[in-house]
VEXFI-157161 format. One line per 10 residues: number of its first residue (from 1); their letters; for each residue x, y, z of N, C-alpha, C. Coordinates in steps of 0.05 Angstrom, whole numbers, plus 5000, padded with zeros to 4 digits. Layout:
N
NUM) a) X Y Z X Y Z X Y Z; ... $
This chain:
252
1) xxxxxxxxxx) 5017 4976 5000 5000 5000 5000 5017 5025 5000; 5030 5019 5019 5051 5050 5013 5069 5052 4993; 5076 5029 4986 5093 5027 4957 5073 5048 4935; 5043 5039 4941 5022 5040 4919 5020 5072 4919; 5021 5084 4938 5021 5114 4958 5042 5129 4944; 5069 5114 4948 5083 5137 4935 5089 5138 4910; 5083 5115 4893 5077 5123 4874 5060 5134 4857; 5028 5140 4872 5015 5162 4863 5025 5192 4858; 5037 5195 4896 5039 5221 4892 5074 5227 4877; 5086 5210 4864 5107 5212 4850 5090 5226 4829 $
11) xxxxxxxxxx) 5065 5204 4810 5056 5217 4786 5041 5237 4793; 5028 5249 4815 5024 5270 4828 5041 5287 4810; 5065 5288 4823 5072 5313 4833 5085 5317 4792; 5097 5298 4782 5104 5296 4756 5077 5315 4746; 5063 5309 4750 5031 5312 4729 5034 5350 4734; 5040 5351 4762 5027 5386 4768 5055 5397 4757; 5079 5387 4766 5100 5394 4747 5101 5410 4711; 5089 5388 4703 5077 5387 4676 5070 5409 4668; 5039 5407 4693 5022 5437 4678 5034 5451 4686; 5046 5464 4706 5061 5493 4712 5085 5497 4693 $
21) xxxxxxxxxx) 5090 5478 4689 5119 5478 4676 5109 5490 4624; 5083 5478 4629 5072 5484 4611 5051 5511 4607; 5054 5525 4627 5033 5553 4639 5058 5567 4641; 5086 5567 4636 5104 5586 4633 5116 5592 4611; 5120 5615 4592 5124 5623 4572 5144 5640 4585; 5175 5644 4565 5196 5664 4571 5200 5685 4544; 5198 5712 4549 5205 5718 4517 5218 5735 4528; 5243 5736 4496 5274 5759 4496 5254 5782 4495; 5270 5807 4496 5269 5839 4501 5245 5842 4470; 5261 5831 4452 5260 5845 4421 5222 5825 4414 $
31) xxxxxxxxxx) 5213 5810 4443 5194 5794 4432 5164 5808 4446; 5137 5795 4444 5119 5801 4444 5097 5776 4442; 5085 5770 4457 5055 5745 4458 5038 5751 4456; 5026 5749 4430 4991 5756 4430 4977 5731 4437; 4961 5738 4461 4947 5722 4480 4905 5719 4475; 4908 5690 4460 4877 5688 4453 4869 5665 4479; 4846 5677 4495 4830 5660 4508 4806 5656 4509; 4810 5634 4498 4774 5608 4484 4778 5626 4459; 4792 5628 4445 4794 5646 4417 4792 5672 4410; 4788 5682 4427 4780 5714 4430 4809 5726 4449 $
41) xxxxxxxxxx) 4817 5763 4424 4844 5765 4434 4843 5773 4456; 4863 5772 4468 4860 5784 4501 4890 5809 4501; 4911 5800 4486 4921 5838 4481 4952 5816 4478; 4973 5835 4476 4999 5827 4476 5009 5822 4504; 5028 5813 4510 5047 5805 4526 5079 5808 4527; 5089 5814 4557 5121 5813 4548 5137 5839 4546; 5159 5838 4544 5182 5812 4548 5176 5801 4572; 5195 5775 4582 5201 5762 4609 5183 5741 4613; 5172 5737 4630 5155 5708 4639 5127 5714 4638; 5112 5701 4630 5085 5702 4623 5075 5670 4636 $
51) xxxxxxxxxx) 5056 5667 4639 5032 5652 4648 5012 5649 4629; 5008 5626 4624 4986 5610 4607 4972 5599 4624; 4935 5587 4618 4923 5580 4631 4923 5553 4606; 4928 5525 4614 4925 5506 4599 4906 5502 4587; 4898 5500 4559 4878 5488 4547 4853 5510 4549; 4860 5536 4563 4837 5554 4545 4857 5581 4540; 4876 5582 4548 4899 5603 4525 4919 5596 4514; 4929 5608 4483 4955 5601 4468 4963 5633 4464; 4979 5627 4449 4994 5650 4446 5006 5652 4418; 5008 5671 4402 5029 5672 4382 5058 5693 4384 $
61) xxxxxxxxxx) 5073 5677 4391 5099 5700 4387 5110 5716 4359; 5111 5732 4369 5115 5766 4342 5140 5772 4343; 5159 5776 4336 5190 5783 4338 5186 5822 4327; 5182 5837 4348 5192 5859 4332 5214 5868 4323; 5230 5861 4317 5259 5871 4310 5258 5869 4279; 5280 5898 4271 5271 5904 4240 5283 5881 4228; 5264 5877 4197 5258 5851 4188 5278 5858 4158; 5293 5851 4139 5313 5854 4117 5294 5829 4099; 5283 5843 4077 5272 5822 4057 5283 5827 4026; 5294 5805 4030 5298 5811 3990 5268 5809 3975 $
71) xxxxxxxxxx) 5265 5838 3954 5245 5829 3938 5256 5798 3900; 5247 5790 3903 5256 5769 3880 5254 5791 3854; 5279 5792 3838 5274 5795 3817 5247 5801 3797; 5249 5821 3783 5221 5825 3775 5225 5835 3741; 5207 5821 3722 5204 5828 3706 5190 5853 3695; 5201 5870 3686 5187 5897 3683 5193 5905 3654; 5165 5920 3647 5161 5941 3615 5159 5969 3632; 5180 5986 3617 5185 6017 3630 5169 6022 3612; 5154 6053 3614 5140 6075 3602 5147 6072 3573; 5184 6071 3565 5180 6067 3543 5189 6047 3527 $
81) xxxxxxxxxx) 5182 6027 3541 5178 5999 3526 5205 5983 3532; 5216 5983 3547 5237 5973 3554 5240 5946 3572; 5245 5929 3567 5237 5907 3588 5261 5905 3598; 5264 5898 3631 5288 5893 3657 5275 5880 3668; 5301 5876 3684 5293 5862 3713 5305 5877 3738; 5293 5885 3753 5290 5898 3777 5293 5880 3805; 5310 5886 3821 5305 5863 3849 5310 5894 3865; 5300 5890 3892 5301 5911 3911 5305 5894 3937; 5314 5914 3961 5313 5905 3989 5295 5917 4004; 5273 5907 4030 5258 5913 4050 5264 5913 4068 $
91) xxxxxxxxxx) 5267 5932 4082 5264 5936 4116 5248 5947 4119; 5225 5925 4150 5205 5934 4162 5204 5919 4183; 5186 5936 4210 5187 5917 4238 5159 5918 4240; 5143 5895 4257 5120 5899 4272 5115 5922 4296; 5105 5940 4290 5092 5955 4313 5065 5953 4314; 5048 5934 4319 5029 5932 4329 5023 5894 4330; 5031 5880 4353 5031 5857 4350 5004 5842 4345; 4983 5860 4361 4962 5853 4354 4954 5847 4330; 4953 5861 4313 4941 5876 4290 4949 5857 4271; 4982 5851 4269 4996 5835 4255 4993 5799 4262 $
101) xxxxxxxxxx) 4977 5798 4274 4963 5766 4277 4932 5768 4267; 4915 5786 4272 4890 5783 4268 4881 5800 4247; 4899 5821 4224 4884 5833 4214 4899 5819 4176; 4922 5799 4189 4931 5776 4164 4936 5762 4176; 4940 5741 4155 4944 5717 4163 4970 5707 4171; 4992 5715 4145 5027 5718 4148 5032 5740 4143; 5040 5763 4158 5051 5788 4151 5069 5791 4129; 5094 5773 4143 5109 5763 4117 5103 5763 4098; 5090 5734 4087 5087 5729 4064 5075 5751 4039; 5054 5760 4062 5039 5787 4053 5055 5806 4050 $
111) xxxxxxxxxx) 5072 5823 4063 5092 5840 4054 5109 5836 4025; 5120 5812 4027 5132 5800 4012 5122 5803 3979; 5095 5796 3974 5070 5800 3955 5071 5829 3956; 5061 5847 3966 5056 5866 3965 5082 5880 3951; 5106 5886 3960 5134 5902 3958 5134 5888 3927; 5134 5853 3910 5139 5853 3888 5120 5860 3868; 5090 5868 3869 5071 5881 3866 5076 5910 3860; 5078 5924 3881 5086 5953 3881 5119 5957 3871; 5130 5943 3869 5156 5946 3853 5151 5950 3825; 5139 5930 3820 5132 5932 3781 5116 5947 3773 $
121) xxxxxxxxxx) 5096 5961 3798 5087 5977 3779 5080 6002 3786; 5106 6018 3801 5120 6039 3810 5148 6033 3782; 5161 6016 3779 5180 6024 3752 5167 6016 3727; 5147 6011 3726 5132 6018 3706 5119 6040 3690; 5116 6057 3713 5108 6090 3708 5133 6102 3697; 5150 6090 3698 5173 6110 3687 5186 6098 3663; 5211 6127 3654 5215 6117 3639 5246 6105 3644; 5262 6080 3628 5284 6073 3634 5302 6086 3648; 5313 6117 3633 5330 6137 3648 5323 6139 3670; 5304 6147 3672 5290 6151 3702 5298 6128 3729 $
131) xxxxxxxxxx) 5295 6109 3712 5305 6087 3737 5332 6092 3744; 5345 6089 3718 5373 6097 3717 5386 6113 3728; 5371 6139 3736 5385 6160 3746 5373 6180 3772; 5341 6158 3775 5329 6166 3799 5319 6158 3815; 5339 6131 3824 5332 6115 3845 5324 6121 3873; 5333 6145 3880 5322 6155 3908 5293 6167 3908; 5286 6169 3883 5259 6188 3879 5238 6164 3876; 5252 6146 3867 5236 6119 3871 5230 6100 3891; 5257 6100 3905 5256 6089 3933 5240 6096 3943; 5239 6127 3952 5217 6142 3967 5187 6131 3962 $
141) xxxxxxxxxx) 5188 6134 3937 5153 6134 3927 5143 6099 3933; 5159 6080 3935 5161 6052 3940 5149 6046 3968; 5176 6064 3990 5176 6061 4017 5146 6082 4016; 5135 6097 4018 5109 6108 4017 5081 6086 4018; 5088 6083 3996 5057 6069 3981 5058 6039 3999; 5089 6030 4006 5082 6002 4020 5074 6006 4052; 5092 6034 4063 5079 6036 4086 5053 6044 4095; 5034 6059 4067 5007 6065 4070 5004 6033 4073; 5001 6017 4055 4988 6000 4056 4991 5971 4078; 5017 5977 4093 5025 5960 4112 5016 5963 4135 $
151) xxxxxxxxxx) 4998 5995 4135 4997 6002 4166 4974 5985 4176; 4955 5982 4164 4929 5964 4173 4936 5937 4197; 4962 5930 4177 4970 5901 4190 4995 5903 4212; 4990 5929 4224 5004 5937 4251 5039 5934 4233; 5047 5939 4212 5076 5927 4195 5085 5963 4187; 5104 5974 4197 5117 5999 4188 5143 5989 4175; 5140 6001 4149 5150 5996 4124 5186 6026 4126; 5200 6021 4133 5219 6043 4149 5242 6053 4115; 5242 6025 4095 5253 6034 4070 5259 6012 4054; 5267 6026 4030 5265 6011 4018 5285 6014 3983 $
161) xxxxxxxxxx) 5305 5993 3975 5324 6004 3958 5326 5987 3935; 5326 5996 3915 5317 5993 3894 5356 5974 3887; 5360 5949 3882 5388 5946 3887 5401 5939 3858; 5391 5925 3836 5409 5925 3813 5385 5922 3796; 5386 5942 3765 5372 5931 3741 5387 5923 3730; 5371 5897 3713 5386 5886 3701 5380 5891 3671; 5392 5898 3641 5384 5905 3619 5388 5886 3606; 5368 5883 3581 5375 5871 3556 5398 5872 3545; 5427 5849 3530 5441 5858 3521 5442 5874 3490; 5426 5871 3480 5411 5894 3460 5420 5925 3474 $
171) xxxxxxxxxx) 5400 5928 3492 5393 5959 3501 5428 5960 3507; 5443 5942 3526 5477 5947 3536 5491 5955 3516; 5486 5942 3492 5509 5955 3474 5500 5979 3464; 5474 5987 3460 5463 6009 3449 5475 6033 3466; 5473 6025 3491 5477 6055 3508 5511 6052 3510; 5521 6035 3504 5552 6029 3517 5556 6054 3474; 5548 6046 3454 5550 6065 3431 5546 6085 3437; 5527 6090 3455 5515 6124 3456 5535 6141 3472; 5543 6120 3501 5572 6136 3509 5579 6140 3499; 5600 6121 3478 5626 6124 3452 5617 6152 3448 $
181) xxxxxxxxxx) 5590 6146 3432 5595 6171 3411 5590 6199 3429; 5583 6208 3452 5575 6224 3468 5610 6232 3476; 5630 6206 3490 5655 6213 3483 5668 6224 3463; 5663 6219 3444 5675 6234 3419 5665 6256 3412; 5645 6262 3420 5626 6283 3412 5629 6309 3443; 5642 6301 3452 5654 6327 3473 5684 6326 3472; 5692 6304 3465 5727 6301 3459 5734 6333 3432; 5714 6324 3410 5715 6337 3381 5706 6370 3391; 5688 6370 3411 5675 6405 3426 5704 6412 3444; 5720 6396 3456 5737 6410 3478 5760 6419 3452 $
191) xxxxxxxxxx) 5770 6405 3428 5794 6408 3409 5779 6435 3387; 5756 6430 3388 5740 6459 3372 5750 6487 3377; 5745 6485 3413 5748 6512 3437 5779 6512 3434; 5786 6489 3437 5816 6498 3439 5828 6513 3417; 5817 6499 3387 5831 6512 3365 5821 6540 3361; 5799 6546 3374 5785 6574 3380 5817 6591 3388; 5811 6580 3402 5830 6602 3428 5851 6605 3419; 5860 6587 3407 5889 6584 3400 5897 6608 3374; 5863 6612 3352 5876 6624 3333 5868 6654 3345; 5854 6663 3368 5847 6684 3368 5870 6689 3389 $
201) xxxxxxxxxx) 5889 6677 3401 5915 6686 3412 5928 6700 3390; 5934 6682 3366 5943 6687 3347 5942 6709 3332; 5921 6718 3330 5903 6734 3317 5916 6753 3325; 5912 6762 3359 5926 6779 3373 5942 6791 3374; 5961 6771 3366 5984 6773 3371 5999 6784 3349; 5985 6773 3321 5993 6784 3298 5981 6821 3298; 5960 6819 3304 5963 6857 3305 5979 6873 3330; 5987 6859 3345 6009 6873 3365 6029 6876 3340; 6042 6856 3333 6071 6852 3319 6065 6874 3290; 6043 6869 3277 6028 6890 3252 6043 6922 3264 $
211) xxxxxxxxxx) 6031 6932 3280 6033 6949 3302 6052 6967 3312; 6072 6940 3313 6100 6954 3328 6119 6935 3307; 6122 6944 3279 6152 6929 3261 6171 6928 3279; 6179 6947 3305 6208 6928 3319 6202 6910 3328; 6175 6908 3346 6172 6876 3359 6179 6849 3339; 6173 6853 3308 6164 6835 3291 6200 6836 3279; 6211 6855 3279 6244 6844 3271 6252 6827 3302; 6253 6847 3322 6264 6825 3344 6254 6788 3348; 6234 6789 3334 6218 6752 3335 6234 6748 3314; 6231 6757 3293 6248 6748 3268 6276 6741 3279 $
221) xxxxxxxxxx) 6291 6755 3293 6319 6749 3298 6333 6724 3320; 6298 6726 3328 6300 6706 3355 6288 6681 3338; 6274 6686 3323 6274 6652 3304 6300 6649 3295; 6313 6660 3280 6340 6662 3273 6355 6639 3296; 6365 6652 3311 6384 6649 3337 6369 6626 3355; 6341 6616 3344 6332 6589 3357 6341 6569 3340; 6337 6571 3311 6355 6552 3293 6380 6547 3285; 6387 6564 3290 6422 6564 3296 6432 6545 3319; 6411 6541 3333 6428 6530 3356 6420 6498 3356; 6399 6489 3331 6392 6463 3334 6411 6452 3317 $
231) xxxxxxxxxx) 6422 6421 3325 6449 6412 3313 6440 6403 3282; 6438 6422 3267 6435 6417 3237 6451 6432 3219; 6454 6424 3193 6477 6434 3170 6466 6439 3153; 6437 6444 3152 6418 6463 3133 6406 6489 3169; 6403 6506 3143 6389 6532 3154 6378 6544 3137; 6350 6545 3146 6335 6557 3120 6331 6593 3124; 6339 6611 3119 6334 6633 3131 6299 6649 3114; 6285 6659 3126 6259 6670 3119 6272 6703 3108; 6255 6708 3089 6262 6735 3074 6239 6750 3085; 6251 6776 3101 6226 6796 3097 6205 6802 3081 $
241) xxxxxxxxxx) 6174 6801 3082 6162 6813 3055 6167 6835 3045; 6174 6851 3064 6187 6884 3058 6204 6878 3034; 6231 6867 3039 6257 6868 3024 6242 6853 3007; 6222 6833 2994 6218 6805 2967 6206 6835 2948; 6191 6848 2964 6169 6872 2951 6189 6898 2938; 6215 6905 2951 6233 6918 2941 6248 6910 2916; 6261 6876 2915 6261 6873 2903 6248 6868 2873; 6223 6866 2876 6198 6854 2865 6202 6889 2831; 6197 6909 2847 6202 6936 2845 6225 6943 2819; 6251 6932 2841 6266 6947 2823 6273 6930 2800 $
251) xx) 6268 6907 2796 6257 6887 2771 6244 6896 2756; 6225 6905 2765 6197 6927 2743 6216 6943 2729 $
């Protein structure tokens, strides 16, 4: 009999073990328990130790801490007819644990849908360049439209970045041509300006020398005395037009 005795209250005490040990819930800092009893919510919970009543409350744990989602690759037609592929990144946290159990089903999943949805057809409205060269004006308008639409499900949408298009190799070589020739075509404008400048130095310079005939013998003498000194056994000397025109004269 007492053998019989203490092994009742052995499974006794095992059994109440059990339930208490199953009526304790522990959650980290960054967590949260939405608490349904007989199915109806009864509010969040947490952090630290919580209490369950067996078999008429559960709980669903919420992790608020910000969430990093890749959007998958997306096939996209721009404004003007351009087809890419677009992939972007999400960050968003739960602030409202409630909300985000009972007003969807997977936040996630649903985010997830939603961001590749509103991706394609936010770079759709535009045109290629545009993506090309206004990714922050896009971001913005992205992170907007998903956080209107996230707030319902307690989900703040904090940003959102538009991370590589990918182009047709068609459209790649076309624009990799349009550089070239955009290179050449400011290469050929900077040697234009230069030959500008260069003849209106010139220009200048010839009515100074027009101006003042000594300046224009002293250059003459100093071409002179610069060829003289290069190691060569021809020297070509230049004739004044003055003196060719004298001569020219007394010929007549």
């Amino acid at each position: 009999m007492m053998e019989m005795l203490s092994g009742l209250s052995l499974f006794f005490v095992i059994a109440v073990g059990s339930v208490l040990f199953s009526m304790i819930r522990i959650l980290n800092e960054y967590e949260r328990a939405v608490i349904f009893t007989l199915g109806r919510l009864t509010g969040a919970k947490g952090p630290g130790l919580i209490v369950l009543i067996p078999g008429i409350q559960k709980m669903r744990r919420v992790d608020l801490r910000t969430i990093t989602m890749d959007v998958p690759p997306q096939d996209i037609i721009t404004k003007d007819n351009v087809t890419i592929k677009v992939n972007a990144v999400l960050y968003f946290r739960v602030v409202e644990p409630n909300r985000a159990v009972i007003e969807v089903e997977n936040y996630l999943l649903a985010t997830s849908k939603l961001a590749q949805t509103t991706l394609r057809s936010v770079v759709g409205q535009v045109e290629l360049d545009t993506v090309l060269t206004s990714r922050d004006a896009i971001n913005k308008k992205l992170q907007e439209i998903l956080d209107l639409q996230t707030e319902p499900w307690g989900v703040k949408v904090s940003n959102v970045e538009v991370k590589q298009v990918d182009l047709p190799i068609e459209m790649q070589r076309a624009m990799a041509q349009q550089a070239e020739a955009e290179r050449e075509r400011r290469a050929k404008v900077i040697k234009a300006e230069g030959e500008q400048q260069a003849s209106t130095k010139l220009a200048d310079a010839a009515r100074i020398l027009s101006a003042q005939p000594e300046s224009l013998q002293l250059r003459y003498l100093q071409t002179i005395l610069e060829m003289s000194s290069e190691k060569t056994s021809t020297i070509i000397l230049p004739l004044p037009m003055e003196l060719m025109r004298g001569m020219m004269r007394k010929d007549s």
